[in-house]
C-alpha positions as CSV (number, residue, x, y, z in Angstrom):
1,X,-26.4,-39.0,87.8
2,X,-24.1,-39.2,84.4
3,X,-21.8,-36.4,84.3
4,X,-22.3,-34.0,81.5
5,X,-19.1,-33.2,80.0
6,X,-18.7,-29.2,78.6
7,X,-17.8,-29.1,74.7
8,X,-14.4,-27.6,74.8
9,X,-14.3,-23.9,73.1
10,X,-12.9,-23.6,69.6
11,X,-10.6,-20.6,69.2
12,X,-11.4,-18.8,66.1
13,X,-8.0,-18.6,64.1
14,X,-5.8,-15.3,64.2
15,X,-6.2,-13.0,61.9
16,X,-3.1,-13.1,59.4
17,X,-2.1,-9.3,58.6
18,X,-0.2,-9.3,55.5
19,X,2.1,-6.2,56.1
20,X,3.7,-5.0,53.2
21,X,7.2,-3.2,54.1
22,X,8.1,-0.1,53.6
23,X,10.7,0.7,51.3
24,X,14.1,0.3,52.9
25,X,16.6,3.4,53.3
26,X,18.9,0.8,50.9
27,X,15.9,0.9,47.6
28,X,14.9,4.2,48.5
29,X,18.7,5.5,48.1
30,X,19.1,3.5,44.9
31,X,15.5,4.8,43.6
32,X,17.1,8.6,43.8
33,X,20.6,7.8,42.7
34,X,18.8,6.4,39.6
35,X,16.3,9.7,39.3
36,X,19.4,11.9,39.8
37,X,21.4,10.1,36.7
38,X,18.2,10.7,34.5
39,X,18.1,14.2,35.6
40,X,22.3,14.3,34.9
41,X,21.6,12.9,31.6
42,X,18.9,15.3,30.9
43,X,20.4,18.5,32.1
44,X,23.4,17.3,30.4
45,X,21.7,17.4,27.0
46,X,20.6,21.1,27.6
47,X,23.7,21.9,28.4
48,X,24.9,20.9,24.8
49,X,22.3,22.7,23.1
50,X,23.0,25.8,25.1
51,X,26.2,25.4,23.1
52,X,24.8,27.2,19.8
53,X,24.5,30.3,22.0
54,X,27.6,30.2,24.6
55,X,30.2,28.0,22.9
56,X,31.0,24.7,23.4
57,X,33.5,25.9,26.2
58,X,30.9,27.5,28.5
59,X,28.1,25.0,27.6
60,X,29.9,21.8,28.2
61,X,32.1,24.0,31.2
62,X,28.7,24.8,33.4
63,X,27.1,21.8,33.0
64,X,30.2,20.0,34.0
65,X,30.8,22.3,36.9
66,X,27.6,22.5,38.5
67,X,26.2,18.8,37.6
68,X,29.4,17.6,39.1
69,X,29.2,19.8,42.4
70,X,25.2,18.2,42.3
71,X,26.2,14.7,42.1
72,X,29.2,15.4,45.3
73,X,26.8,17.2,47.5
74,X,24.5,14.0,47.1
75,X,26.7,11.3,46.9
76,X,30.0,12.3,48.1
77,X,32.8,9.7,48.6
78,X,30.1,6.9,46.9
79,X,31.0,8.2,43.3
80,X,34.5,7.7,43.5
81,X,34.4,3.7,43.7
82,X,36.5,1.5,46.3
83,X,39.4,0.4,44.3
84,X,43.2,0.9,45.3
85,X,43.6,4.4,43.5
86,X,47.2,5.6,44.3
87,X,48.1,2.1,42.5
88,X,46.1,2.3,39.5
89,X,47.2,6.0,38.0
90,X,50.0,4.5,36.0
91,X,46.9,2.3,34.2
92,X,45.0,5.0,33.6
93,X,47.7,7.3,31.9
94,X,48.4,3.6,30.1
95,X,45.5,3.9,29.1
96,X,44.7,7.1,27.5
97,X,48.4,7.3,26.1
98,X,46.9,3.9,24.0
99,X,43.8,5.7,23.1
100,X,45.9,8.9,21.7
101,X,47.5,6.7,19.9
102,X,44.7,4.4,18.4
103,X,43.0,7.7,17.9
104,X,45.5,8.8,15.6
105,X,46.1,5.4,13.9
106,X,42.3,5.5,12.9
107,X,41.8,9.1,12.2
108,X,43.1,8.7,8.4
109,X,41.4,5.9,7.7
110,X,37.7,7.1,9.0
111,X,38.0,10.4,7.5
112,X,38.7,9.3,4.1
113,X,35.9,6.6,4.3
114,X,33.9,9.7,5.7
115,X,35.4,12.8,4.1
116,X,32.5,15.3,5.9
117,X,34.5,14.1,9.7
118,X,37.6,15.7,8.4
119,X,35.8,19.5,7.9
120,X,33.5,18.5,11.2
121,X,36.9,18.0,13.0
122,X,38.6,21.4,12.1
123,X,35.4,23.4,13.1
124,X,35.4,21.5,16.8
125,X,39.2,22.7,17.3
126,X,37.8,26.3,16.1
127,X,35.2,26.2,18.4
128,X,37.8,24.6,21.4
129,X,39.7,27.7,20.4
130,X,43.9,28.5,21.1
131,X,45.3,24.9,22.4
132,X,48.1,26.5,24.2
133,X,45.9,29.3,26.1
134,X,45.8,29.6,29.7
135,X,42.3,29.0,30.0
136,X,42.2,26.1,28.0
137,X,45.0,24.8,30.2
138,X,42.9,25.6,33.1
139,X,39.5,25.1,32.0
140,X,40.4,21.4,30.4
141,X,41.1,19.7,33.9
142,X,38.3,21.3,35.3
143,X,36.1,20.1,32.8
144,X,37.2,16.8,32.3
145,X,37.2,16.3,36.6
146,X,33.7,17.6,36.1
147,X,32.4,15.3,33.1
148,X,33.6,11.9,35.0
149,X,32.3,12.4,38.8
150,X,28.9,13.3,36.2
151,X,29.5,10.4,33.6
152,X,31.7,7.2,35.0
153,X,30.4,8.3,38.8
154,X,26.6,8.9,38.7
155,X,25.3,7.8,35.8
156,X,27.8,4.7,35.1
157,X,27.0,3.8,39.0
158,X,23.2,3.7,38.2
159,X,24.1,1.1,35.2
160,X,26.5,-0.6,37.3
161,X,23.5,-1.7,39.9
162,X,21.7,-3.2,37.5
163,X,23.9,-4.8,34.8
164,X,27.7,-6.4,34.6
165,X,30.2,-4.0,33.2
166,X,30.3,-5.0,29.7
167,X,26.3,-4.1,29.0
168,X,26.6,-1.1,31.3
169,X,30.3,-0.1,29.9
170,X,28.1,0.0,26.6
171,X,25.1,1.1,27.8
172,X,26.9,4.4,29.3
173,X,29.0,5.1,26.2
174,X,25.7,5.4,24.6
175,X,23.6,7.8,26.5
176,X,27.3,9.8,26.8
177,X,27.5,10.1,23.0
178,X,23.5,10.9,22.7
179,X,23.9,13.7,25.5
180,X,26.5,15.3,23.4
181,X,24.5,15.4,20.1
182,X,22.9,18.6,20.4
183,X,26.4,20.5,20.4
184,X,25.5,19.2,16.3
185,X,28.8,17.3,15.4
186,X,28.8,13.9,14.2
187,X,32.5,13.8,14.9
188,X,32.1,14.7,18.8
189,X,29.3,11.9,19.0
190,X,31.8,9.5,17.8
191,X,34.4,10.5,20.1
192,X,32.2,10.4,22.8
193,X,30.8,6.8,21.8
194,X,34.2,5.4,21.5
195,X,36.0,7.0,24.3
196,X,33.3,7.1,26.6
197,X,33.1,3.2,26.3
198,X,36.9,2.8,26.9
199,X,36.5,5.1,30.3
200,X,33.3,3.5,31.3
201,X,35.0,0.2,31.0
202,X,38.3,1.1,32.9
203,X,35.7,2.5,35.5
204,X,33.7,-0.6,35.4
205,X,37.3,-3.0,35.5
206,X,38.6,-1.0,38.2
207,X,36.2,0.3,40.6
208,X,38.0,3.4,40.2
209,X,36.9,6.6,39.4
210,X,40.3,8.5,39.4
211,X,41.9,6.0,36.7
212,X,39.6,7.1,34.5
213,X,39.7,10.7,35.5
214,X,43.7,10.3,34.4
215,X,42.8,8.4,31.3
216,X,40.3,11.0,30.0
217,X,42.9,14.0,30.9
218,X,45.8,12.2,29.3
219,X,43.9,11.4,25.7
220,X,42.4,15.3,26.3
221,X,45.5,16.9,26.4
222,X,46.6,14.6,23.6
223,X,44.6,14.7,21.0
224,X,42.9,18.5,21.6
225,X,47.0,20.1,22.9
226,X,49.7,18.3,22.0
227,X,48.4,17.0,18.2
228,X,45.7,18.5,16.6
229,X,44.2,15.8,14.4
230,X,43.2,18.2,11.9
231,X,44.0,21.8,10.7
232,X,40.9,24.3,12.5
233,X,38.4,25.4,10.2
């Protein structure tokens, strides 16, 4: 008798599950970093507007305060960048001692191309009141430690993760000046547009948060205690 041989059994193929992965802890941290510097930029703008009611002082003074005390209980060390800081202090009151200075060098020439800046100026240093009070010597440090863990910590780190320091150097001096315009003064938006861009870069050159905390104090004190760039209103 022939032998019979037995067909050998085909396997069906496995079954390929596609598994889509879950969001990592590392996207899912970016994701709120970058819904927190929305919400910075938002609240931000409100607290400018509220300035028509409290003053530019308390306004700005809050938001600075609490948005600030926000972005450390979410982010803590993160914000304040990984360059050598103890070193880089003497750049950052380089820095703002240069932008004093180029402030004052330009302030003629702008205002007399623009004549309406001058009387916009003098009614900012009404509304910043007495430059040799305590509280503004108090309140200014506080304010300006405030506005940078907000401004060149949250929301510059949220540009920084998506763009080279240039575009997000630009990018931040930008939403900075447009956060300020409901306080209502050209003059302040053009501050903040030029002098936010010089912090955000030093920020973005640096790595270092406190530089440009010391470089935003030292062009402060400057051009709003030392000398007034215009008469108040």
């Amino acid at each position: 008798m022939g032998r019979h041989r037995t067909p050998a059994r085909r396997h069906a193929p496995a079954e390929r599950h596609i598994v889509t992965p879950a969001a990592t802890p590392v996207v899912r941290s970016a994701a709120r970093r970058d819904l927190t510097a929305l919400a910075l930029v938002l609240l931000w703008a409100l607290g400018a507007w509220e300035s028509h009611v409290y003053g530019i002082w308390a306004a700005l003074g809050v938001s600075a305060v609490v948005l600030s005390a926000m972005v450390l209980a979410l982010d803590g060390r993160a914000v304040v960048g990984n360059g050598p800081h103890a070193r880089l202090w003497p750049l950052g009151v380089g820095a703002g001692l240069v932008m004093a200075l180029g402030t004052m060098a330009l302030f003629g020439p702008v205002t007399t191309a623009f004549p309406a800046l001058f009387g916009d100026v003098s009614r900012l240093y009404e509304a910043f009141g007495d430059r040799g009070s305590v509280a503004t010597m108090v309140l200014l440090p506080v304010i300006v430690i405030g506005e940078e863990i907000v401004w060149r910590g949250a929301v510059q780190g949220a540009l920084a993760r998506r763009m080279r320091w240039l575009p997000a150097a630009v990018a931040g001096a930008l939403v900075y000046a447009l956060a300020h315009a409901p306080v209502g003064s050209p003059a302040l938006v053009l501050a903040c547009l030029g002098a936010g861009f010089c912090w955000s870069a030093l920020r973005g050159l640096t790595d270092s948060l406190p530089a440009a905390i010391v470089a935003h104090l030292v062009w402060d004190f400057a051009v709003l205690v030392v000398y007034q760039l215009a008469p108040s209103a």
